[in-house]
N, CA and C atoms as a LAMMPS dump frame, in Angstrom:
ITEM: TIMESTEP
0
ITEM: NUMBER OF ATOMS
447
ITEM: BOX BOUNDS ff ff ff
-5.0000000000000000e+02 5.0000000000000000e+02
-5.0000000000000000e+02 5.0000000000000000e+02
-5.0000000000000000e+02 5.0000000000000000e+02
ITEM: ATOMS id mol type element x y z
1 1 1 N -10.122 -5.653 1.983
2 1 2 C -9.564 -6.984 2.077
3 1 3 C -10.18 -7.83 0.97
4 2 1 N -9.362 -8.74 0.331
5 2 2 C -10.004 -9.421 -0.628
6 2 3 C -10.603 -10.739 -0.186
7 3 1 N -11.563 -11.363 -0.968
8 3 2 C -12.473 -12.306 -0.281
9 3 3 C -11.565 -13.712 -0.705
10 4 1 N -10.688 -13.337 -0.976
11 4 2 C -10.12 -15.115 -1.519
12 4 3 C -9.672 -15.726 -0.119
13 5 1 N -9.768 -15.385 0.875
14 5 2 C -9.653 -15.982 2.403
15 5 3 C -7.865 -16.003 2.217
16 6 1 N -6.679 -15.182 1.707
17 6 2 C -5.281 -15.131 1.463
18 6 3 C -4.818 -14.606 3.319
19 7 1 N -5.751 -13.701 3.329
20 7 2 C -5.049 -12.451 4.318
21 7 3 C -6.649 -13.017 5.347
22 8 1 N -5.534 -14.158 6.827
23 8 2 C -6.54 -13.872 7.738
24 8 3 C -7.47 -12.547 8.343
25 9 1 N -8.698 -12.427 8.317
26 9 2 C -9.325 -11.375 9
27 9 3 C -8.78 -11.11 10.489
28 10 1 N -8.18 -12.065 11.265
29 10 2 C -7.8 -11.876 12.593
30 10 3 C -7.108 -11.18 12.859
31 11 1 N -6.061 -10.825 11.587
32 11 2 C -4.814 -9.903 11.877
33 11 3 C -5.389 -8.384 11.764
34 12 1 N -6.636 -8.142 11.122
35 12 2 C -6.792 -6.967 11.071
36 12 3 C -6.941 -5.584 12.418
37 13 1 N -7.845 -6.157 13.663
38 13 2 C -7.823 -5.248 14.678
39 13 3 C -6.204 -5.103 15.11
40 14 1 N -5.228 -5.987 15.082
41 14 2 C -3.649 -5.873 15.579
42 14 3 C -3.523 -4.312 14.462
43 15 1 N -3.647 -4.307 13.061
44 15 2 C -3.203 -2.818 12.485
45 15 3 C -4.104 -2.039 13.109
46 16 1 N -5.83 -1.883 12.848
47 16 2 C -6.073 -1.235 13.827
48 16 3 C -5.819 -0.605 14.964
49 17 1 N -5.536 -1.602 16.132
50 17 2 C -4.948 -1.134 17.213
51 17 3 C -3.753 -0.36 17.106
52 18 1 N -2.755 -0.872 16.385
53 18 2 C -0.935 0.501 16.279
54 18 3 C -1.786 0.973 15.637
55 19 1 N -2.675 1.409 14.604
56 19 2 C -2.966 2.993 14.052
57 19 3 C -3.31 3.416 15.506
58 20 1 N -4.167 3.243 15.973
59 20 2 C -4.647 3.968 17.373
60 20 3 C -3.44 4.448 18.082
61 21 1 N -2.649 3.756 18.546
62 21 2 C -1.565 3.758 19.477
63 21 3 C -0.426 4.725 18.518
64 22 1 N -0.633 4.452 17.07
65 22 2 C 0.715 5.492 16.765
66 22 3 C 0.644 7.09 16.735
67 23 1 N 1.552 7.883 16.757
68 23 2 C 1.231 9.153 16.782
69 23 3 C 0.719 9.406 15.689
70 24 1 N 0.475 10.666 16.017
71 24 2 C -0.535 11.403 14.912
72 24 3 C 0.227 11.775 13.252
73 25 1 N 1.227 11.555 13.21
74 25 2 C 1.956 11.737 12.063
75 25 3 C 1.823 10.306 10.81
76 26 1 N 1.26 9.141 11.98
77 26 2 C 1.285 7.898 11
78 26 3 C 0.36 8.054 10.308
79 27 1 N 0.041 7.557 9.218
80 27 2 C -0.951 7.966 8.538
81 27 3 C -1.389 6.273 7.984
82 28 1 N -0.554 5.701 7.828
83 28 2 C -1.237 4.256 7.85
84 28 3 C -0.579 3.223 8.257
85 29 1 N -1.143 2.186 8.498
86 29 2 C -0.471 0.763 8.931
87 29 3 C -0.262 -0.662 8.377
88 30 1 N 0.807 -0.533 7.503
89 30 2 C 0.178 -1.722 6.015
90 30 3 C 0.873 -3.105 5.936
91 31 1 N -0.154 -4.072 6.017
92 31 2 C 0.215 -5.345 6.712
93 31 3 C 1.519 -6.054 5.488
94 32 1 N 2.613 -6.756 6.01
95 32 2 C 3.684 -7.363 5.178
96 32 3 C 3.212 -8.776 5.167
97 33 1 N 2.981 -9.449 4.34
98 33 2 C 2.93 -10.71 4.213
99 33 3 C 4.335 -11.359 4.29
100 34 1 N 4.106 -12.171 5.925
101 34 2 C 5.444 -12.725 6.126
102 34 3 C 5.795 -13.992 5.985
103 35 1 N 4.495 -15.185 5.335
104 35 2 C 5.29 -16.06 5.06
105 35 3 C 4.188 -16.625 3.904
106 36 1 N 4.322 -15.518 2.65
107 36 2 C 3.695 -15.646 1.826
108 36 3 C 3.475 -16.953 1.166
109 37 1 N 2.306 -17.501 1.068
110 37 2 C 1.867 -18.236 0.367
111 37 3 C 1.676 -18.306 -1.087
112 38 1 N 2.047 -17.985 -2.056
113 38 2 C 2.161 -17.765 -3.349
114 38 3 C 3.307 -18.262 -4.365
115 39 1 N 2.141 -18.512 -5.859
116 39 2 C 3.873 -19.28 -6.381
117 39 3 C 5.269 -18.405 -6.344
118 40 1 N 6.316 -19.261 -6.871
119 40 2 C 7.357 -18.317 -7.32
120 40 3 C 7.321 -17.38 -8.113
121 41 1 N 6.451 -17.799 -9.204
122 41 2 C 6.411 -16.7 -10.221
123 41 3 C 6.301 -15.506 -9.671
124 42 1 N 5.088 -15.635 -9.022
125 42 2 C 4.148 -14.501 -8.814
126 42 3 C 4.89 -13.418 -7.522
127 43 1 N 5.813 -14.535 -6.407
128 43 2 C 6.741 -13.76 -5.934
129 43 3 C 8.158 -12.622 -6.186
130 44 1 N 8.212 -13.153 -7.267
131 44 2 C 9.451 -12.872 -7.754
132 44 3 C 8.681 -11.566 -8.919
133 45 1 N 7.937 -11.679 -9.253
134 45 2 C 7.651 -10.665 -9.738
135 45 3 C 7.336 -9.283 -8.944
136 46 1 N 6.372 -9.677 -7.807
137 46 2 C 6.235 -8.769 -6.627
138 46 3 C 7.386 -8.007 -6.301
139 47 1 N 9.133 -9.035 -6.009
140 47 2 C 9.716 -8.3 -5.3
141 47 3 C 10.243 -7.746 -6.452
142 48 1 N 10.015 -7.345 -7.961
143 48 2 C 10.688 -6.325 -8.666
144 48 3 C 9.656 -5.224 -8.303
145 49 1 N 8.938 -5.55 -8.691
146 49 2 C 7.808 -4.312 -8.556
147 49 3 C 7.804 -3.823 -7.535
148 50 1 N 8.201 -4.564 -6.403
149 50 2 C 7.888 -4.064 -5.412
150 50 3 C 9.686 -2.331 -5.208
151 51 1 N 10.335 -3.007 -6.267
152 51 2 C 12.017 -2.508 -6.03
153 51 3 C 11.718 -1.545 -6.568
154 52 1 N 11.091 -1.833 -8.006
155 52 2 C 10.762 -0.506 -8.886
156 52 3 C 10.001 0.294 -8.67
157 53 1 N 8.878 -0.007 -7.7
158 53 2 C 7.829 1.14 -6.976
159 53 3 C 8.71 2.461 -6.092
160 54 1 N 9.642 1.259 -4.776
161 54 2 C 10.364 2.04 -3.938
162 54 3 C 10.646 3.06 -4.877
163 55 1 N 11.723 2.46 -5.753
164 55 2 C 12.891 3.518 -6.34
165 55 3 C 12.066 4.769 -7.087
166 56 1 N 11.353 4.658 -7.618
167 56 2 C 10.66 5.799 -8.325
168 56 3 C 9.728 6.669 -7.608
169 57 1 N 8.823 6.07 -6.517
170 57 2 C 7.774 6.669 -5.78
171 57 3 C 8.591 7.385 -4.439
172 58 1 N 10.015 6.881 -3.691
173 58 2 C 10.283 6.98 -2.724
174 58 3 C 9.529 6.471 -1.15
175 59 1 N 8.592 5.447 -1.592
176 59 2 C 8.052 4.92 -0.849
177 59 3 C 8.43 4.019 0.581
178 60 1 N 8.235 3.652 1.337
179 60 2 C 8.975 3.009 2.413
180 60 3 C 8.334 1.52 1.797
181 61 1 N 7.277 0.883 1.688
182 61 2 C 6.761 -0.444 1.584
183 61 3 C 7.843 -1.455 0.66
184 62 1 N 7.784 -2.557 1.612
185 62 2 C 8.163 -3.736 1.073
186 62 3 C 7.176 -4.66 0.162
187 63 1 N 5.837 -4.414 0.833
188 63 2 C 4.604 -5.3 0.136
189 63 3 C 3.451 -4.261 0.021
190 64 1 N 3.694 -3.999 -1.3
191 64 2 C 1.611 -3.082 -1.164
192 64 3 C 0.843 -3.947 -1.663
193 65 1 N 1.296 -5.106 -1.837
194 65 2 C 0.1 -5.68 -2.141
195 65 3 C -0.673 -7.003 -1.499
196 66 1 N -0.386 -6.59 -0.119
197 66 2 C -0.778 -7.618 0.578
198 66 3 C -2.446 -6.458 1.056
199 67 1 N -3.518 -6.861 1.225
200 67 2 C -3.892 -6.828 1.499
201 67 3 C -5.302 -5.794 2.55
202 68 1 N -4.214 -6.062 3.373
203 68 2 C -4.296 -5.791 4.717
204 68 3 C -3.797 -4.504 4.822
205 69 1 N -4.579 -2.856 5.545
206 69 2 C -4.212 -1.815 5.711
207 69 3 C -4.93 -1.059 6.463
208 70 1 N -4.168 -0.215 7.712
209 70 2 C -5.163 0.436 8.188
210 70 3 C -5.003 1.795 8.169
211 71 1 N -5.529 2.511 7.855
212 71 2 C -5.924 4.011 7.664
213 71 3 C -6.899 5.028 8.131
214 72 1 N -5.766 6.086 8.67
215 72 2 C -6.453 7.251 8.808
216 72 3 C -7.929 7.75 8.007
217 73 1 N -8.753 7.54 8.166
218 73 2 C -10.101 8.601 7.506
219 73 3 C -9.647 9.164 6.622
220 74 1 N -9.751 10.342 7.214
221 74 2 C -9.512 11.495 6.998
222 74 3 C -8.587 11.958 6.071
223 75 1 N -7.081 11.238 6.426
224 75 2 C -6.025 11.117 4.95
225 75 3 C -6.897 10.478 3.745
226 76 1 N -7.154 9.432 3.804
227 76 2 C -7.803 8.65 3.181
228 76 3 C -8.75 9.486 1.681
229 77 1 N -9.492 10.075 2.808
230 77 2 C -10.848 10.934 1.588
231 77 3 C -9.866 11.908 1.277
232 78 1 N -8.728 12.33 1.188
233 78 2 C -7.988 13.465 0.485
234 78 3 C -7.372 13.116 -0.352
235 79 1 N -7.117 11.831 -0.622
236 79 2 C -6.425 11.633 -1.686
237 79 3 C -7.275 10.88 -3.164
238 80 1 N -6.378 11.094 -4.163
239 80 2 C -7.25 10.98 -5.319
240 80 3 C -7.928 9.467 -5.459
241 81 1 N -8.951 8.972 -6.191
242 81 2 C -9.553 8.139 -6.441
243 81 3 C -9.331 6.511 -7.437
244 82 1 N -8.885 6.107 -7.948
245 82 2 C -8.803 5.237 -8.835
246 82 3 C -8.499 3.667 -7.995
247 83 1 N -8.787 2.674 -9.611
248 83 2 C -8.783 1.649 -9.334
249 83 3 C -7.232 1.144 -8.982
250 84 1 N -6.908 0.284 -8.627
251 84 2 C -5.929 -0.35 -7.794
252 84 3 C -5.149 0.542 -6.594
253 85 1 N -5.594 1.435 -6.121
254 85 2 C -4.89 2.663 -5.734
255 85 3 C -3.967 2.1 -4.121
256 86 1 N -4.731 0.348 -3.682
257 86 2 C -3.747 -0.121 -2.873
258 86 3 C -2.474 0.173 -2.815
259 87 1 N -1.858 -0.592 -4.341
260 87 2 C -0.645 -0.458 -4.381
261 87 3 C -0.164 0.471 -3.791
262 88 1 N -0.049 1.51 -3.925
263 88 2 C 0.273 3.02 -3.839
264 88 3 C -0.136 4.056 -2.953
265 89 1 N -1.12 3.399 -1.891
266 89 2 C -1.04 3.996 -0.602
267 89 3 C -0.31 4.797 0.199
268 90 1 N 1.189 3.772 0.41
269 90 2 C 2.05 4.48 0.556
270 90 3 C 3.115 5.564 0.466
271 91 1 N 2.936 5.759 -0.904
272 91 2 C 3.432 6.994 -1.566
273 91 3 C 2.553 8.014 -1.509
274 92 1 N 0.737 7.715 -1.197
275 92 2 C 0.112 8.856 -1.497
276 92 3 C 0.075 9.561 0.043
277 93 1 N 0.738 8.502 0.848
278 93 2 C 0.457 9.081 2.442
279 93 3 C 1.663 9.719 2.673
280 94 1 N 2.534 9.182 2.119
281 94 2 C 3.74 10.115 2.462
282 94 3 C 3.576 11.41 1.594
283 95 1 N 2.984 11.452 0.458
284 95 2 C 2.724 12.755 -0.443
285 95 3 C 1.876 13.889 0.196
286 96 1 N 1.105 13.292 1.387
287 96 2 C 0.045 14.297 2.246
288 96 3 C 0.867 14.509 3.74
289 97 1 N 2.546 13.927 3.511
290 97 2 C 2.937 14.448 4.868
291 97 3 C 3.089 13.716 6.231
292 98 1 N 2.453 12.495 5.489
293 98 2 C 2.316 11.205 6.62
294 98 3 C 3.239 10.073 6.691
295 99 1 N 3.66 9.599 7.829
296 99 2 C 4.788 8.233 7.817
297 99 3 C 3.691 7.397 7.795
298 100 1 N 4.608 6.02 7.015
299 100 2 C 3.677 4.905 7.033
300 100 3 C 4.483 4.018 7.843
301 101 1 N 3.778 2.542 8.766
302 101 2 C 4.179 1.483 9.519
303 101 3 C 3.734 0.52 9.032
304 102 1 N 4.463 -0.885 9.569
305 102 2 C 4.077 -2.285 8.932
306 102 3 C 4.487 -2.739 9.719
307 103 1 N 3.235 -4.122 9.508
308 103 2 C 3.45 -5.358 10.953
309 103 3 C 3.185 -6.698 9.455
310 104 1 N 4.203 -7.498 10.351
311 104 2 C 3.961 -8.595 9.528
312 104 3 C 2.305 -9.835 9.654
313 105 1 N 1.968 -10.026 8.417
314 105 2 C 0.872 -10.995 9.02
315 105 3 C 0.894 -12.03 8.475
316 106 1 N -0.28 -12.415 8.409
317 106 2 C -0.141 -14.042 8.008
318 106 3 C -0.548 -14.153 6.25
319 107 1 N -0.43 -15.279 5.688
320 107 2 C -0.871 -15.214 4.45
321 107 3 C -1.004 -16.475 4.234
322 108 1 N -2.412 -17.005 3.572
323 108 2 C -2.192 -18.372 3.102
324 108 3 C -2.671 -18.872 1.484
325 109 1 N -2.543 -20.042 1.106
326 109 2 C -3.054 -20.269 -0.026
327 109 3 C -4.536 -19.887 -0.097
328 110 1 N -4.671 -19.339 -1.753
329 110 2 C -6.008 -19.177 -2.06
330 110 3 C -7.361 -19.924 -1.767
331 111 1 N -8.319 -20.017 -1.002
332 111 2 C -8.861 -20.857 -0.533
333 111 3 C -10.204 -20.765 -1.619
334 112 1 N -10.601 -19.811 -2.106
335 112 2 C -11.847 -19.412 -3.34
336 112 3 C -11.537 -18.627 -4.28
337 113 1 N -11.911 -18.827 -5.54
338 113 2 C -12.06 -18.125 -6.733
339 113 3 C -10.297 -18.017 -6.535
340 114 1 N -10.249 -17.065 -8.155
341 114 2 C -8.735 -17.488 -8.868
342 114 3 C -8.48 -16.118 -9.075
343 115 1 N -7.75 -15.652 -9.402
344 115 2 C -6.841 -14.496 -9.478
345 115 3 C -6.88 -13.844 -10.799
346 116 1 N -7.567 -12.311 -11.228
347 116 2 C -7.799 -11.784 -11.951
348 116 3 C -6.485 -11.763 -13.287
349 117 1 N -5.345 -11.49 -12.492
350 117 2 C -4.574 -11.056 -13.36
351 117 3 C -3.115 -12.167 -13.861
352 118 1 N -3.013 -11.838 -14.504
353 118 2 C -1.393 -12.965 -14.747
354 118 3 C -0.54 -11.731 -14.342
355 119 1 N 1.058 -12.079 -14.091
356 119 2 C 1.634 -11.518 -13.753
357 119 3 C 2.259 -10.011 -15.326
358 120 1 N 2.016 -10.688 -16.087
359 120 2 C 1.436 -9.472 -17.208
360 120 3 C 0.507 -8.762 -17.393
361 121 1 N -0.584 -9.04 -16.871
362 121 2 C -1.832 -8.216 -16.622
363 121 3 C -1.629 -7.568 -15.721
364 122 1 N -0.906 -7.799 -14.481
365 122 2 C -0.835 -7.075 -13.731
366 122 3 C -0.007 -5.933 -13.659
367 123 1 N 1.244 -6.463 -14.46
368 123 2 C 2.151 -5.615 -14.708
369 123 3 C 1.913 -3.931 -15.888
370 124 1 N 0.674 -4.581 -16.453
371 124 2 C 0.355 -3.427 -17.668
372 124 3 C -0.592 -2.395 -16.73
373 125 1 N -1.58 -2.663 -15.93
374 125 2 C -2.73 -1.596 -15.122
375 125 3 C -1.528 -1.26 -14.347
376 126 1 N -0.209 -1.681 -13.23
377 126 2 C 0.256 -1.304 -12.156
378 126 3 C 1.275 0.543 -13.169
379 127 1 N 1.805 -0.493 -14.447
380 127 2 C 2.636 0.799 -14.71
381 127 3 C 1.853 2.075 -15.418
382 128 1 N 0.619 2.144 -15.501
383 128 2 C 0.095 2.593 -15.776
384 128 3 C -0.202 3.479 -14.391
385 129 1 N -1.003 3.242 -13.558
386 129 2 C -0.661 3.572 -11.946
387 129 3 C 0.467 4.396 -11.75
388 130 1 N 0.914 3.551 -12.169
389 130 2 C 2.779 3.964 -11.175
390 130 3 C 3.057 5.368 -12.335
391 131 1 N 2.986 5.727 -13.749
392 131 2 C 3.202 6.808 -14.157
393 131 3 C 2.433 8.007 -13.513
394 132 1 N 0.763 7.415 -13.321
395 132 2 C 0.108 8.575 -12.604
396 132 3 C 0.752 9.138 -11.278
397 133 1 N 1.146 8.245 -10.719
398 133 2 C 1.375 8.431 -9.216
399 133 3 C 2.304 9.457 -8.834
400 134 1 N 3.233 9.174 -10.254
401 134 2 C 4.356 9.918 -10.267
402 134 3 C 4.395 11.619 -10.373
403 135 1 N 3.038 11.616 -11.635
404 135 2 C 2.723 12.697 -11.879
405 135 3 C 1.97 13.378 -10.365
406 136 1 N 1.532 12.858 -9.757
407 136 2 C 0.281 13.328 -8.61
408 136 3 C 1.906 13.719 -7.523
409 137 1 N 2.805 13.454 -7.459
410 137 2 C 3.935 13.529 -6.308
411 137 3 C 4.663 14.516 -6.951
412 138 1 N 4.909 14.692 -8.342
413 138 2 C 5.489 15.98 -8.661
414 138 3 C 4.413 17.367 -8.784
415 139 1 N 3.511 17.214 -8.879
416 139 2 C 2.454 18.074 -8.497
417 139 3 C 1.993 18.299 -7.592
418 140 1 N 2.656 17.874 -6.191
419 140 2 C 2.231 18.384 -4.725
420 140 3 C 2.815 19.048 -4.195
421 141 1 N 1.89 20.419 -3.443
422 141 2 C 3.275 21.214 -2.695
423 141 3 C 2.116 21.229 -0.988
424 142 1 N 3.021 21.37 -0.422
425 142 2 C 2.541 21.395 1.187
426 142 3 C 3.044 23.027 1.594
427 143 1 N 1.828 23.169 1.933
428 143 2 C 2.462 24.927 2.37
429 143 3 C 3.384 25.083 3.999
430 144 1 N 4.504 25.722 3.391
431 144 2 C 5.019 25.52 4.588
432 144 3 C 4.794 26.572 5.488
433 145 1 N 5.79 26.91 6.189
434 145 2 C 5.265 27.328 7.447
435 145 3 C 5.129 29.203 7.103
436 146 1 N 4.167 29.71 7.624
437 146 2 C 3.534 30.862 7.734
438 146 3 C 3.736 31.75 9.21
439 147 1 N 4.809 33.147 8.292
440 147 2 C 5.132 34.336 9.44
441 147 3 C 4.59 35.571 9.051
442 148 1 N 4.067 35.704 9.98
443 148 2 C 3.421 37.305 10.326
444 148 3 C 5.051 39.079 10.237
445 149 1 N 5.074 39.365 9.332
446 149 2 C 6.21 40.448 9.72
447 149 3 C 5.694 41.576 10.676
């Protein structure tokens, strides 16, 4: 969670709790910012990225970049390492076999410190990301199922 106070801490045990409660196939629970606080710019850029992630990754998320997420362990330490790898959670959980869920939460204006990136900065590290990601999903195979003759 980031410390700019955006994404109340209160909402977090609610993902917690549906990870608990969902079956064993969910693999994470990733909060939607539903009545985002943020300029236009910065929205409107989200929801391309957010279009161009779907379409290329096959991802289910509307928002990876809110925040707020709760996760399996265990998926978690299996998948590869890097910086911003939020975004892209969702594609890496569905890449290990896992459905992802979302609950909407809260979101408010920045209350401390200012925001690393412009919406060009952000846009140059994400597609950078987003080529790896691509590569890591065409390079996965899941072994399927195993018969004895």
């Amino acid at each position: 969670m980031d410390g700019d106070g955006q994404n109340p801490p209160a909402d977090a045990p609610r993902l917690v709790d549906a990870l608990l409660a969902a079956p064993a196939d969910v693999g994470l629970i990733g909060g939607r910012r539903a009545k985002r606080q943020d300029s236009a710019a910065k929205r409107q850029a989200s929801v391309w990225a957010n279009r161009i992630r779907r379409r290329l990754l096959g991802d289910d998320a509307d928002d990876t970049g809110c925040g707020l997420k709760a996760f399996r362990r265990d998926v978690f330490l299996r998948l590869p390492y890097f910086d911003h790898i939020h975004r892209y959670l969702p594609a890496l959980m569905i890449r290990e076999g896992y459905r992802n869920q979302y609950l909407d939460v809260d979101h408010r204006h920045r209350e401390t410190g200012r925001s690393k990136y412009t919406n060009w900065g952000r846009l140059k590290v994400a597609f950078a990301d987003l080529l790896g990601v691509m590569w890591l999903k065409s390079r996965s195979r899941r072994p399927g199922a195993i018969s004895e003759f």
